[in-house]
LOGU-323910 format. One record per atom (N, C-alpha, C, O): residue number from 1; residue in three letters; atom name; x, y, z. Coordinates in Angstrom, 3 decimals. Layout:
<guros>
(guro NUM 'ALA' 'CA' (X Y Z))
...
</guros>
This chain:
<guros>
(guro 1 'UNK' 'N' (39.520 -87.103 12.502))
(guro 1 'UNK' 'CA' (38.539 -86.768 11.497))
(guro 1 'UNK' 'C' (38.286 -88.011 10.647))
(guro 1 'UNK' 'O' (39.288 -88.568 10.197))
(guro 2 'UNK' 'N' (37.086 -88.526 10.364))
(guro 2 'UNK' 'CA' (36.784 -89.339 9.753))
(guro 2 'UNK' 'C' (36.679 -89.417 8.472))
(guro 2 'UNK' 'O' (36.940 -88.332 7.954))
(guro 3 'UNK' 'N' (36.288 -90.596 7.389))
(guro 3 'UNK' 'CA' (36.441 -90.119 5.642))
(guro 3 'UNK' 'C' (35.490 -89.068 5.660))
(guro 3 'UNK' 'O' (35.935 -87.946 5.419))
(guro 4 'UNK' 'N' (34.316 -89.178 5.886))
(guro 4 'UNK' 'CA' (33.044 -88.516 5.462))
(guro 4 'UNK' 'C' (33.491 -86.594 5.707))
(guro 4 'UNK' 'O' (33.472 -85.615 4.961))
(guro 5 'UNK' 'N' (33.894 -86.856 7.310))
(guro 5 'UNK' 'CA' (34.575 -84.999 6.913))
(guro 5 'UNK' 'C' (35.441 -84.527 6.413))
(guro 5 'UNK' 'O' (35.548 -83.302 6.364))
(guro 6 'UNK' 'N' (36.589 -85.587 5.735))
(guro 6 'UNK' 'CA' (37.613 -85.512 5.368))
(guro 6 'UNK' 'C' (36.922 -84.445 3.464))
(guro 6 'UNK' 'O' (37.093 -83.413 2.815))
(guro 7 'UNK' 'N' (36.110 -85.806 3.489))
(guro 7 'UNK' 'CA' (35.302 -85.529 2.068))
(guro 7 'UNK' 'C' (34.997 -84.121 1.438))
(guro 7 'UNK' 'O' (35.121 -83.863 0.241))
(guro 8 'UNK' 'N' (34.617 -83.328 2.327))
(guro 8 'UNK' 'CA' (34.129 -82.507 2.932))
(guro 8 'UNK' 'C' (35.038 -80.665 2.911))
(guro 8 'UNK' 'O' (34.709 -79.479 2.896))
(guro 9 'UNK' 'N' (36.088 -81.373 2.922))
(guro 9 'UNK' 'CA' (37.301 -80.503 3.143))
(guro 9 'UNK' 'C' (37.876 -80.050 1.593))
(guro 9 'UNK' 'O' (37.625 -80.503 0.477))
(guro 10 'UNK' 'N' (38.594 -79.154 1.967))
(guro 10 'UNK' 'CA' (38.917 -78.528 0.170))
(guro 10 'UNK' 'C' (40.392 -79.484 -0.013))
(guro 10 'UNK' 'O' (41.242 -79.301 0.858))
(guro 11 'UNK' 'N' (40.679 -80.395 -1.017))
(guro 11 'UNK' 'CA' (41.548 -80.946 -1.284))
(guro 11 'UNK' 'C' (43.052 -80.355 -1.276))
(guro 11 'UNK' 'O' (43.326 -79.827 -2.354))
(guro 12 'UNK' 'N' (44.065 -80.316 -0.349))
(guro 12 'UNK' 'CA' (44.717 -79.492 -1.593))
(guro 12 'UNK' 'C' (46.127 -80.518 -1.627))
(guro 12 'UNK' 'O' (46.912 -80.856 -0.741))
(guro 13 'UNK' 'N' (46.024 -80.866 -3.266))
(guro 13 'UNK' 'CA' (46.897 -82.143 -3.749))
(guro 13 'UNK' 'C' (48.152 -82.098 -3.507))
(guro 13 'UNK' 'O' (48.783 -83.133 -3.722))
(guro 14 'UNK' 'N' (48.790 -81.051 -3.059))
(guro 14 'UNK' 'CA' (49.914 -80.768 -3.088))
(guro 14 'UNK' 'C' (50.991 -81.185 -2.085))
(guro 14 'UNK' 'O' (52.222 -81.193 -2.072))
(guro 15 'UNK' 'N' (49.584 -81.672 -0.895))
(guro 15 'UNK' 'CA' (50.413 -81.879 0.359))
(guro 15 'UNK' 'C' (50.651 -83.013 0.733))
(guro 15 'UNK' 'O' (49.647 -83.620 1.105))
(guro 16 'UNK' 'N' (51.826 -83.696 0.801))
(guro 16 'UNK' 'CA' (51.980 -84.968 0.587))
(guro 16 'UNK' 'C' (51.372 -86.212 1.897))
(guro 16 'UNK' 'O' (51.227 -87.423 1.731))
(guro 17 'UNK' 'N' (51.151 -85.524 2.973))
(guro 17 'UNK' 'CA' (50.469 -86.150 4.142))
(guro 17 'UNK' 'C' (48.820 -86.071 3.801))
(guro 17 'UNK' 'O' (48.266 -87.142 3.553))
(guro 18 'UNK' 'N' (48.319 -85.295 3.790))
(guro 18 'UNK' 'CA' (46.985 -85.234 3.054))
(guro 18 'UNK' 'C' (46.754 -86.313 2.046))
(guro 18 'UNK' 'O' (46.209 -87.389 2.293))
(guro 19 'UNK' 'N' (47.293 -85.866 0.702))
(guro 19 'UNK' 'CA' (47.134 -86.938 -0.492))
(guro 19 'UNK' 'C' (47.469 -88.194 0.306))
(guro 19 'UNK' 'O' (46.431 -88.855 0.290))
(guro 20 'UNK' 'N' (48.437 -88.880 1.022))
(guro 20 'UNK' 'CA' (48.251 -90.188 1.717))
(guro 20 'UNK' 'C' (47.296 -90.457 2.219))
(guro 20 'UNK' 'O' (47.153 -91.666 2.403))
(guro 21 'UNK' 'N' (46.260 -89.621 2.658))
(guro 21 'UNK' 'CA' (45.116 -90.137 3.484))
(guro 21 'UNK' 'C' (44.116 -90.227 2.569))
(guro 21 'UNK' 'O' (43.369 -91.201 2.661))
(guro 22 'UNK' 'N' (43.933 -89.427 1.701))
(guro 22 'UNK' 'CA' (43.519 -89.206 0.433))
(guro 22 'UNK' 'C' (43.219 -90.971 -0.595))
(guro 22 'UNK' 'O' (42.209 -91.509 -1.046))
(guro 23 'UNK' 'N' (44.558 -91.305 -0.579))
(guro 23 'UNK' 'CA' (44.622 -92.388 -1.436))
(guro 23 'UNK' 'C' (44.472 -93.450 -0.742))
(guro 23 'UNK' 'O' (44.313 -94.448 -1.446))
(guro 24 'UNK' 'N' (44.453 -93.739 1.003))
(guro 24 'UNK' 'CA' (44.139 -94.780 1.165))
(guro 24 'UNK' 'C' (42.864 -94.728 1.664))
(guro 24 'UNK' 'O' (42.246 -95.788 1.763))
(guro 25 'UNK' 'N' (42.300 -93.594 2.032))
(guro 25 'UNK' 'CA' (40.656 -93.471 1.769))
(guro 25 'UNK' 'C' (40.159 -94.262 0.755))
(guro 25 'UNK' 'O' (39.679 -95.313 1.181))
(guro 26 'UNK' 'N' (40.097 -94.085 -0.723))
(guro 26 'UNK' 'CA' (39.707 -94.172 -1.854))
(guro 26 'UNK' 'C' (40.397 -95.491 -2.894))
(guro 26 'UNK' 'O' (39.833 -96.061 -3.827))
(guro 27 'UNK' 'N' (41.659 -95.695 -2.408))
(guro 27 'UNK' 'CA' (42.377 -97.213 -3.288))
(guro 27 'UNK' 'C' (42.782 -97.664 -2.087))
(guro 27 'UNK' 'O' (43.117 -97.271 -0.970))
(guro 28 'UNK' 'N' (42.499 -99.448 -3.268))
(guro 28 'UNK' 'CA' (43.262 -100.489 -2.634))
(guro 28 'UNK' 'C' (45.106 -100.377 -1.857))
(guro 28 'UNK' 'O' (45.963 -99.586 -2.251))
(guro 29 'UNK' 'N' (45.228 -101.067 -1.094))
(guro 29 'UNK' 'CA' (46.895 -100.612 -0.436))
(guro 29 'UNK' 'C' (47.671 -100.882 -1.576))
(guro 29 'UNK' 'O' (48.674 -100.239 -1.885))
(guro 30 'UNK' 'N' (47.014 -102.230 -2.462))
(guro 30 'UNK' 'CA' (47.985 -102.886 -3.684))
(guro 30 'UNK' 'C' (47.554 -101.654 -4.934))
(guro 30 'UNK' 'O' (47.909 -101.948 -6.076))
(guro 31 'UNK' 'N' (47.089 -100.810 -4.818))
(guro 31 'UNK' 'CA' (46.561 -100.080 -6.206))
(guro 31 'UNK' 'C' (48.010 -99.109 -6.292))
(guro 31 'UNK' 'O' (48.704 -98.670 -5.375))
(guro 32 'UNK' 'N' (48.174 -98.952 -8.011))
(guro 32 'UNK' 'CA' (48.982 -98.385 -8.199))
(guro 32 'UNK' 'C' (49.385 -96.790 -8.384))
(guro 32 'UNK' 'O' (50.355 -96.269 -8.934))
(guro 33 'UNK' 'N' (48.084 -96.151 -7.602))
(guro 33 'UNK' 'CA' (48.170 -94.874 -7.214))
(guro 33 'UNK' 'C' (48.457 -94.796 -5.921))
(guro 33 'UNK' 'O' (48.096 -93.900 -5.158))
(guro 34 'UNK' 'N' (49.092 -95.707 -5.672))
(guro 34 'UNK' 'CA' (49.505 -95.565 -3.977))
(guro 34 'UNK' 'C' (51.014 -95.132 -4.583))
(guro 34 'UNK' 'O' (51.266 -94.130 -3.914))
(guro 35 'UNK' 'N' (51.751 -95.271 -5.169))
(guro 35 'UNK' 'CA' (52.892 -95.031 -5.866))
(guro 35 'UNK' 'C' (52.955 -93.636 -6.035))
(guro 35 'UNK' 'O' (54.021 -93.113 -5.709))
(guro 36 'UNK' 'N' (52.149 -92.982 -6.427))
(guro 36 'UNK' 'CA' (52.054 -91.120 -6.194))
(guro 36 'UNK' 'C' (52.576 -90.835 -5.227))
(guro 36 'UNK' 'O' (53.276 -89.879 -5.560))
(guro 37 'UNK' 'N' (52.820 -91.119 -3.588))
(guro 37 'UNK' 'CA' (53.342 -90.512 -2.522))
(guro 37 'UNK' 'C' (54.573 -91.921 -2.261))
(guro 37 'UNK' 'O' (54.943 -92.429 -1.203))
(guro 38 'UNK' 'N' (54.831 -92.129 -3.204))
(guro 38 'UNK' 'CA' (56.141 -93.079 -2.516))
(guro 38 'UNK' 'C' (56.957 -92.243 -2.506))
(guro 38 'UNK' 'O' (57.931 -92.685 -1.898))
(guro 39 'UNK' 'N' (57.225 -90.664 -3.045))
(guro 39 'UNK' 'CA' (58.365 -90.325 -2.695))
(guro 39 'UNK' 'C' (58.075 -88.657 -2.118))
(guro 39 'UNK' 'O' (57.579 -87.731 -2.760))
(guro 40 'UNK' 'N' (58.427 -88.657 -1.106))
(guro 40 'UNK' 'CA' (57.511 -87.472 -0.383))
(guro 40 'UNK' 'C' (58.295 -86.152 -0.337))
(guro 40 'UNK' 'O' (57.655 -85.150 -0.019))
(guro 41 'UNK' 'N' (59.527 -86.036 -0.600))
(guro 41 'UNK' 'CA' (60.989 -85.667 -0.981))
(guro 41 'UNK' 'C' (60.264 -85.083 -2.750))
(guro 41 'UNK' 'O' (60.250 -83.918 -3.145))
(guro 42 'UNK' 'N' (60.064 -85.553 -3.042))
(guro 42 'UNK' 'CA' (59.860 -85.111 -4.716))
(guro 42 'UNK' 'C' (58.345 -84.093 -4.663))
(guro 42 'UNK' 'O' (58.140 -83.170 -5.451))
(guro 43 'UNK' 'N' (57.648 -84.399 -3.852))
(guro 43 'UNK' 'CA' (56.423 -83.859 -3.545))
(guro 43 'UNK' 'C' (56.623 -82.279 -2.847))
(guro 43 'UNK' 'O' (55.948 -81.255 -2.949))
(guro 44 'UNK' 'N' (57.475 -82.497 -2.337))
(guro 44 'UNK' 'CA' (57.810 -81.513 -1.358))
(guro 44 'UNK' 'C' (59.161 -79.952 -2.488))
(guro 44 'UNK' 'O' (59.482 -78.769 -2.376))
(guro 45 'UNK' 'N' (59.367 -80.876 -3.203))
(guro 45 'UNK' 'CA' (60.652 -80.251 -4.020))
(guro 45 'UNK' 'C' (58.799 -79.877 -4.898))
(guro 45 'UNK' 'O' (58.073 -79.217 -4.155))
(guro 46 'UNK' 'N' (58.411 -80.107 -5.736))
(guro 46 'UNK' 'CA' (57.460 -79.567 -6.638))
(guro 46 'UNK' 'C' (56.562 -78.885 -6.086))
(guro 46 'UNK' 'O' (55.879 -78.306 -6.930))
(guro 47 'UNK' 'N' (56.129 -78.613 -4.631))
(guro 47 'UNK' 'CA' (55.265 -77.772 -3.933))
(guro 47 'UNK' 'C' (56.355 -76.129 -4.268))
(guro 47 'UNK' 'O' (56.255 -75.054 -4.859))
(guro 48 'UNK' 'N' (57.237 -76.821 -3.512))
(guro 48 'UNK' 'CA' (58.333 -75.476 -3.657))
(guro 48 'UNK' 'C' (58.636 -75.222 -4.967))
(guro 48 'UNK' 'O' (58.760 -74.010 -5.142))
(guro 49 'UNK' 'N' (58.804 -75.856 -5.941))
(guro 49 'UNK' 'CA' (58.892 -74.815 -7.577))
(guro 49 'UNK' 'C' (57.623 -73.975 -7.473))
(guro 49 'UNK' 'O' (57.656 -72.758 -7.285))
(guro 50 'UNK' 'N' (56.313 -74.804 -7.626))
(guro 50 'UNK' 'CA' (55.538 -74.686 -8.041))
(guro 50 'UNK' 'C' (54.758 -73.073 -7.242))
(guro 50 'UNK' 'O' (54.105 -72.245 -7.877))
(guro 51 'UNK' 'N' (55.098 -72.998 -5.653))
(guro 51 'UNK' 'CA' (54.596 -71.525 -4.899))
(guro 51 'UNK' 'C' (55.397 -70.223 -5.853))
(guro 51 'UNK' 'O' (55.066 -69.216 -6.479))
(guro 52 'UNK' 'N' (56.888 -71.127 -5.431))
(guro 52 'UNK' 'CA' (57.725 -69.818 -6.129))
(guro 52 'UNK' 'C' (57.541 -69.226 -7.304))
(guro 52 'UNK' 'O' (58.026 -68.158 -7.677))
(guro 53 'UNK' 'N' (56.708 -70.068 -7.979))
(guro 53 'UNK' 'CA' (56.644 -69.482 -9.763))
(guro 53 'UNK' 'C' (55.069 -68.843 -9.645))
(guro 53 'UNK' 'O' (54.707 -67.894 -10.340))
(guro 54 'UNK' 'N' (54.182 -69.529 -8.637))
(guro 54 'UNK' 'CA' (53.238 -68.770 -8.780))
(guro 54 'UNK' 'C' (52.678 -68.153 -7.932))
(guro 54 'UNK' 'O' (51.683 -67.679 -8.482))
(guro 55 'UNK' 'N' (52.702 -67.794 -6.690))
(guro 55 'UNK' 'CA' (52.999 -66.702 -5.979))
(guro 55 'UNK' 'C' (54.080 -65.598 -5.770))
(guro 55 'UNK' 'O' (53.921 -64.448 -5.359))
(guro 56 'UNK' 'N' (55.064 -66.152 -6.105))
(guro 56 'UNK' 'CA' (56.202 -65.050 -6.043))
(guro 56 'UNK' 'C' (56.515 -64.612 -4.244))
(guro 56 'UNK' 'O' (57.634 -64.106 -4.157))
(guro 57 'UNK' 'N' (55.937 -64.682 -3.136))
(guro 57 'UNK' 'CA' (56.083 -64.493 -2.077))
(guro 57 'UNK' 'C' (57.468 -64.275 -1.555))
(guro 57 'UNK' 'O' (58.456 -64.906 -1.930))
(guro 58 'UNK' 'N' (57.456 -63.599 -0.915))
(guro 58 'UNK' 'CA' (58.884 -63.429 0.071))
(guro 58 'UNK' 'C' (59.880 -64.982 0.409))
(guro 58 'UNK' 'O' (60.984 -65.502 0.246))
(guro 59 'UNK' 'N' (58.325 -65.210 1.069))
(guro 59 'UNK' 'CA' (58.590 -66.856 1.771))
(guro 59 'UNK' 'C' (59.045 -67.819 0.505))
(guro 59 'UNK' 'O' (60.085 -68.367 0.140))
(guro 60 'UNK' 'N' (57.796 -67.725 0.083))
(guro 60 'UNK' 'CA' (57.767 -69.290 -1.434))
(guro 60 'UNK' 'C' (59.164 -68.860 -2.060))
(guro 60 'UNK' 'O' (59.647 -69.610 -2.908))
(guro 61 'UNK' 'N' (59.806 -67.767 -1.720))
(guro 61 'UNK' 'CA' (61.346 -67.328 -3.189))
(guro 61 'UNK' 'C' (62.080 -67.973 -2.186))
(guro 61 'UNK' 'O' (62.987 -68.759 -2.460))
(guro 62 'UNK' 'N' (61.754 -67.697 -1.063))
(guro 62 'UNK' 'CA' (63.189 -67.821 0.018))
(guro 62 'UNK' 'C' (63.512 -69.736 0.092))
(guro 62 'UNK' 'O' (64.431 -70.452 -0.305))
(guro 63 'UNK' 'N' (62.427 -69.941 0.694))
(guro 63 'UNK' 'CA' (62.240 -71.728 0.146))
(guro 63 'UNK' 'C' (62.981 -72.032 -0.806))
(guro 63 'UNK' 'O' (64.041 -72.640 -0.652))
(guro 64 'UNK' 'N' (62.559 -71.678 -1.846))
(guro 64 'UNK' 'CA' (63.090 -72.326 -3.521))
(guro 64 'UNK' 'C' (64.604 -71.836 -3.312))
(guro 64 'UNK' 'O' (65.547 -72.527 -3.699))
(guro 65 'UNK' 'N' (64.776 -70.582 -2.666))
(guro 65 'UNK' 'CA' (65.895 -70.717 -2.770))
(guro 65 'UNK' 'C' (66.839 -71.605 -1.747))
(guro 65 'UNK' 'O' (67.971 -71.960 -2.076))
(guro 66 'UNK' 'N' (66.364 -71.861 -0.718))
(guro 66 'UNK' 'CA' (66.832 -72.980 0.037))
(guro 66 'UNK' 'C' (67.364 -74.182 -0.439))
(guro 66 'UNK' 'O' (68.456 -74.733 -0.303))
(guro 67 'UNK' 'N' (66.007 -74.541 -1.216))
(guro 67 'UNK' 'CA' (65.979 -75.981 -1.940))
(guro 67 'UNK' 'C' (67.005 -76.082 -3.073))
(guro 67 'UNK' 'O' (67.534 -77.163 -3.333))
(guro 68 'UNK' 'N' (67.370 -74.635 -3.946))
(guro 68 'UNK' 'CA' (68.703 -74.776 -4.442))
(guro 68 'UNK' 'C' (69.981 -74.609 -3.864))
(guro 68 'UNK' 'O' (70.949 -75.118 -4.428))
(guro 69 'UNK' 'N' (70.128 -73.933 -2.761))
(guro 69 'UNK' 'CA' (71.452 -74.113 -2.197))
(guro 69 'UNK' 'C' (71.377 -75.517 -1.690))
(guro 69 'UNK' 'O' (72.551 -75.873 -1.588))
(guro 70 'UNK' 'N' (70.470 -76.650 -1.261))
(guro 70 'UNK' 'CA' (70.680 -77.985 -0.536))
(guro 70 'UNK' 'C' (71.008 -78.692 -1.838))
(guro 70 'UNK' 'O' (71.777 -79.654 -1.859))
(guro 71 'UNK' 'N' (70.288 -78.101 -3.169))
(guro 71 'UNK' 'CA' (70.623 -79.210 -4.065))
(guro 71 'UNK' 'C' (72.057 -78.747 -5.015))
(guro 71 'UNK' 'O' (72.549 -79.599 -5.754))
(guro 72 'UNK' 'N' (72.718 -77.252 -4.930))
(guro 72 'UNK' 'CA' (73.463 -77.051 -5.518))
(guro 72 'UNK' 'C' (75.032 -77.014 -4.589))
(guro 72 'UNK' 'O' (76.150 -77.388 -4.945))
(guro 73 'UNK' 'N' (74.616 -76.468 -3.420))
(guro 73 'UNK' 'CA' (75.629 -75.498 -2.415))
(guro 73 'UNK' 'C' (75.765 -74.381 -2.603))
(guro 73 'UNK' 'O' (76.382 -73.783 -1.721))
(guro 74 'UNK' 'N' (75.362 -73.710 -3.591))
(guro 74 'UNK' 'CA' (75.408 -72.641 -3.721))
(guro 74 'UNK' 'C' (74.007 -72.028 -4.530))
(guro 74 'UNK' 'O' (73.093 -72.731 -4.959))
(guro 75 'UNK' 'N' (74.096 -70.486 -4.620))
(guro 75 'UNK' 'CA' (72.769 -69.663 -5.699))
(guro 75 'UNK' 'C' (74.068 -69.307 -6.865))
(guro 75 'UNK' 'O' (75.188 -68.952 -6.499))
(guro 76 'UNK' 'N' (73.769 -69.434 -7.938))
(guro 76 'UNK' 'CA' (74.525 -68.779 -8.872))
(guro 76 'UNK' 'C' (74.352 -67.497 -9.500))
(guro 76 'UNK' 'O' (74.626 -67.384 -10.695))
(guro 77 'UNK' 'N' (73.896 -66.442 -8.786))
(guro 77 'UNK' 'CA' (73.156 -65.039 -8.590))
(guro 77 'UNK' 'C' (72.626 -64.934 -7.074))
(guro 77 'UNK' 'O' (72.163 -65.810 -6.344))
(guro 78 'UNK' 'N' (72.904 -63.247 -6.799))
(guro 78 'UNK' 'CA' (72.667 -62.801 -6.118))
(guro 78 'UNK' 'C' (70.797 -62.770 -5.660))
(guro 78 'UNK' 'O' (70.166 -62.637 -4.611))
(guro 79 'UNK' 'N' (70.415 -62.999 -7.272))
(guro 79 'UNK' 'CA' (68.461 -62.721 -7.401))
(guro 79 'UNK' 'C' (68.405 -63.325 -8.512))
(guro 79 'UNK' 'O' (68.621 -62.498 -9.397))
(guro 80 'UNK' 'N' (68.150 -64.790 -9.119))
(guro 80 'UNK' 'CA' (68.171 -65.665 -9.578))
(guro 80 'UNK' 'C' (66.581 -65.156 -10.053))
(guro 80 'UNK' 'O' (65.886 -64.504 -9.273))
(guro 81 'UNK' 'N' (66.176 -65.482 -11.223))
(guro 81 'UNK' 'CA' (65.154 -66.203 -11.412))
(guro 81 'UNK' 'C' (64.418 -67.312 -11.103))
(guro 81 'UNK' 'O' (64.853 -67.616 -9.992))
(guro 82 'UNK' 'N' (63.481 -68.193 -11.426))
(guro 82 'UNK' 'CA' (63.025 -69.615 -11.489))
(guro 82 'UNK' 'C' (63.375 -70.199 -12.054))
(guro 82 'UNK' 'O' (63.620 -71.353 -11.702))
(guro 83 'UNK' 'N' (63.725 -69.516 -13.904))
(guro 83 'UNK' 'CA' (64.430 -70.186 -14.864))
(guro 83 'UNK' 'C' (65.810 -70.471 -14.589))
(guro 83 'UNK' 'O' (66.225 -71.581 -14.922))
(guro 84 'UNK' 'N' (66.813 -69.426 -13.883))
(guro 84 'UNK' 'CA' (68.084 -69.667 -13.920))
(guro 84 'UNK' 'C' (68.633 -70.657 -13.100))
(guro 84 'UNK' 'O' (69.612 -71.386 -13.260))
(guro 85 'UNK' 'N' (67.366 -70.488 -11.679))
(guro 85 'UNK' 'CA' (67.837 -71.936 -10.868))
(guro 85 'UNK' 'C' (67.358 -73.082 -11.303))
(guro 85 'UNK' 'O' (68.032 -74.035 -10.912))
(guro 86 'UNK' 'N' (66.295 -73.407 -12.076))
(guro 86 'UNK' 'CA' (65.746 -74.686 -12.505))
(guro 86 'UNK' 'C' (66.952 -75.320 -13.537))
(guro 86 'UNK' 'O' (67.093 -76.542 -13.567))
(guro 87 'UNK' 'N' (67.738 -74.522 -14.305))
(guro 87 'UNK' 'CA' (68.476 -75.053 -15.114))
(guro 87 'UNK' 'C' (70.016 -75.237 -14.767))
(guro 87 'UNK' 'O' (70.863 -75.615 -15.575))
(guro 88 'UNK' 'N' (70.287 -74.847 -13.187))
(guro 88 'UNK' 'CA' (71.717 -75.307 -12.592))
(guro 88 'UNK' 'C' (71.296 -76.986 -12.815))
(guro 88 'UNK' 'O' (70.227 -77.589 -12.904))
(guro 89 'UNK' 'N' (73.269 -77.520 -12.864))
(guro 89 'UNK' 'CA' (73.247 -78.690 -12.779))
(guro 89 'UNK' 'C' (73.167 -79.002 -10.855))
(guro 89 'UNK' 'O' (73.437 -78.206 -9.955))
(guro 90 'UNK' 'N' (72.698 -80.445 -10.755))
(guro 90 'UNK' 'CA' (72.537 -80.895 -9.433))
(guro 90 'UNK' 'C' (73.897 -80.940 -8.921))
(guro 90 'UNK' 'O' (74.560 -81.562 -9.751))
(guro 91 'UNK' 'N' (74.688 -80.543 -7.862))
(guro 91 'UNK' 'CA' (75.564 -80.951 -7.075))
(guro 91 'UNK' 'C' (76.401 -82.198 -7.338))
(guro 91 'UNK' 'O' (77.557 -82.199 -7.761))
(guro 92 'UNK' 'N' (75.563 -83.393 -6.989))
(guro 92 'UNK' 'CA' (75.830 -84.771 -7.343))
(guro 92 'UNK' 'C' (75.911 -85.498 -8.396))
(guro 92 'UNK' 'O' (76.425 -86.616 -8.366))
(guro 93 'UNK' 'N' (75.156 -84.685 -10.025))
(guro 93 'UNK' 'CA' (75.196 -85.586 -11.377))
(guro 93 'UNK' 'C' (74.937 -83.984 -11.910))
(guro 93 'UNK' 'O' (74.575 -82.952 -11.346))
(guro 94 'UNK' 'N' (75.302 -84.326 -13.229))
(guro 94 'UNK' 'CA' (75.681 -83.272 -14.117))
(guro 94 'UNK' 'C' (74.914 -83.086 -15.164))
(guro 94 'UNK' 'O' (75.257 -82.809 -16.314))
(guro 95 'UNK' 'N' (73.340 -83.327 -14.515))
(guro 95 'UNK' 'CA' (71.879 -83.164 -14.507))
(guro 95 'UNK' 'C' (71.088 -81.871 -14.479))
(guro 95 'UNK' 'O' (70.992 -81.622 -13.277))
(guro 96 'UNK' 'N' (70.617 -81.142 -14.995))
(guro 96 'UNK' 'CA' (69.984 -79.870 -14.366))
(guro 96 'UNK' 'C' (68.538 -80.223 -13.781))
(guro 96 'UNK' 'O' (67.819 -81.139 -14.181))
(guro 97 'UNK' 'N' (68.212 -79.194 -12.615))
(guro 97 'UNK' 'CA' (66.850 -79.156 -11.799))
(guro 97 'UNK' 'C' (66.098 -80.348 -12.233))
(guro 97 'UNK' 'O' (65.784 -81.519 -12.019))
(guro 98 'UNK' 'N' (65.984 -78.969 -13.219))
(guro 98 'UNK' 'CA' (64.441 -79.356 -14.081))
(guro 98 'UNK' 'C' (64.391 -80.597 -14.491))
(guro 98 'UNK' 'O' (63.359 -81.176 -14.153))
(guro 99 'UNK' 'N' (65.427 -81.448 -15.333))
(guro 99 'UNK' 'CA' (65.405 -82.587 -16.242))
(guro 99 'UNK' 'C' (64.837 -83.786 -15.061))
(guro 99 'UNK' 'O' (64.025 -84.711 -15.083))
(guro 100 'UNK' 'N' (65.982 -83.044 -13.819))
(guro 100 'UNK' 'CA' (65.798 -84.382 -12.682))
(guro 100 'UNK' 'C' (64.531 -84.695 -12.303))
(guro 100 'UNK' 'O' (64.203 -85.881 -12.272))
(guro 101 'UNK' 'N' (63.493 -83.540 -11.905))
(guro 101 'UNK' 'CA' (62.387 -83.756 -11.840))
(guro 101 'UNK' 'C' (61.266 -83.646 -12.745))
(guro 101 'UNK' 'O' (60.072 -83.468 -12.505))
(guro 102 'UNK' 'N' (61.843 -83.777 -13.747))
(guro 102 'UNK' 'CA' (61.211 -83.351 -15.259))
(guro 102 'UNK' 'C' (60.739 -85.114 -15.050))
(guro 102 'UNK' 'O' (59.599 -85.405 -14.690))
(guro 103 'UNK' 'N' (61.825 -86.200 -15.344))
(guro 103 'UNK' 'CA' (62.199 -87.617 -15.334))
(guro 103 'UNK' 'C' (61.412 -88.032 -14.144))
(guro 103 'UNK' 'O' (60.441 -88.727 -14.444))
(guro 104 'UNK' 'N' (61.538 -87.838 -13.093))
(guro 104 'UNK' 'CA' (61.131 -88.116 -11.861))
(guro 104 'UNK' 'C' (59.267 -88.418 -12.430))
(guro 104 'UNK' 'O' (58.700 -89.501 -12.578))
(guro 105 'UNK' 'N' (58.847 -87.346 -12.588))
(guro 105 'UNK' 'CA' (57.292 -87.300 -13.014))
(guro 105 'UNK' 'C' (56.710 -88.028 -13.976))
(guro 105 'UNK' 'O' (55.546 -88.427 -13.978))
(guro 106 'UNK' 'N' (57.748 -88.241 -15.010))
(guro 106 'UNK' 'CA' (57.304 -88.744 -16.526))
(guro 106 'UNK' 'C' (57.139 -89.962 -15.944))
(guro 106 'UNK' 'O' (56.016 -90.457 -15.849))
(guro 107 'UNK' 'N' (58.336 -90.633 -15.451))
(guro 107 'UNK' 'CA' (58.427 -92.218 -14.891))
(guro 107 'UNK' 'C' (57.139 -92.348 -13.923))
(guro 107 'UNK' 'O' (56.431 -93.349 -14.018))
(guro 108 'UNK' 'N' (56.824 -91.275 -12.939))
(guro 108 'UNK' 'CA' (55.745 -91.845 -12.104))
(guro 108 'UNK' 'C' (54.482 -91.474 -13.025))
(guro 108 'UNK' 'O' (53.399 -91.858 -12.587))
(guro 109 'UNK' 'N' (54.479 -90.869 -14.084))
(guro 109 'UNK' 'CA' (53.135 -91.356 -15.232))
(guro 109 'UNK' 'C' (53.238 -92.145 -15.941))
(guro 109 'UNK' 'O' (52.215 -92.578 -16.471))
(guro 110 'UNK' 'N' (54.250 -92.578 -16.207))
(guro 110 'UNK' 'CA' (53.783 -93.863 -16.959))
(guro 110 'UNK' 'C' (53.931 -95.199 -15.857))
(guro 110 'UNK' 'O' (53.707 -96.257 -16.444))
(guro 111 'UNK' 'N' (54.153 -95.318 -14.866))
(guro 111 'UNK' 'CA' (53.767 -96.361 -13.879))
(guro 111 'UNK' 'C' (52.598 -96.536 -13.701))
(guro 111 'UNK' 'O' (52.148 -97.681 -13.662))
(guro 112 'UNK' 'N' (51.644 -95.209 -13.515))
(guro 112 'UNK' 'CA' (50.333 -94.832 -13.179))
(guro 112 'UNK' 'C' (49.594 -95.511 -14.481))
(guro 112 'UNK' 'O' (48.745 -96.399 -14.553))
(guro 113 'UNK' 'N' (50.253 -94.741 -15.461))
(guro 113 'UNK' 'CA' (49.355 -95.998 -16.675))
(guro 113 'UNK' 'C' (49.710 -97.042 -17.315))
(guro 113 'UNK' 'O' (49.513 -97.301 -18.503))
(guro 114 'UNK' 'N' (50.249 -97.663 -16.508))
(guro 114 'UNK' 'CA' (50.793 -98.924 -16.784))
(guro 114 'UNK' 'C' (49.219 -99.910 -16.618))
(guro 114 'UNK' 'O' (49.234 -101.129 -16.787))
</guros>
């Protein structure tokens, strides 16, 4: 598919292979919105908060909850909330969810407006 049908197509920002084609459609390789998909791991962790809190789906809960047993080893409830897992500490630093990717985002906005 070429830019012009790409153009064409309903965006959806979320997906981190897309937005790559996305940004080198439209910026330079040296532009510093190429830095938005340097980490595709973080893209992929905020797709999954982001279904689970607002769809609620079978699937999108089951995910999120995936993504906290890989980042915790464990669920700390049987039927967790969004809130209760966003605020476990990480496995590896004694960090919760949220802060980690709270930080993660802030830093890649202010790179962006640098």
């Amino acid at each position: 598919m070429n830019r012009r049908d790409r153009d064409k197509d309903y965006i959806d920002w979320l997906d981190s292979t897309i937005l790559r084609q996305r940004i080198e459609d439209h910026f330079r390789s040296n532009s510093r919105v190429q830095k938005i998909n340097l980490s595709s791991d973080k893209m992929y962790e905020l797709v999954v908060i982001r279904n689970a809190i607002a769809h609620r789906s079978h699937n999108a809960i089951a995910k999120f909850e995936k993504f906290v047993k890989d980042q915790l080893g464990y669920l700390a409830s049987l039927n967790p909330t969004m809130a209760d897992l966003l605020v476990q500490k990480k496995r590896s630093s004694n960090t919760l969810l949220f802060i980690i990717l709270t930080e993660y985002f802030k830093n890649l906005a202010d790179v962006l407006t640098e």
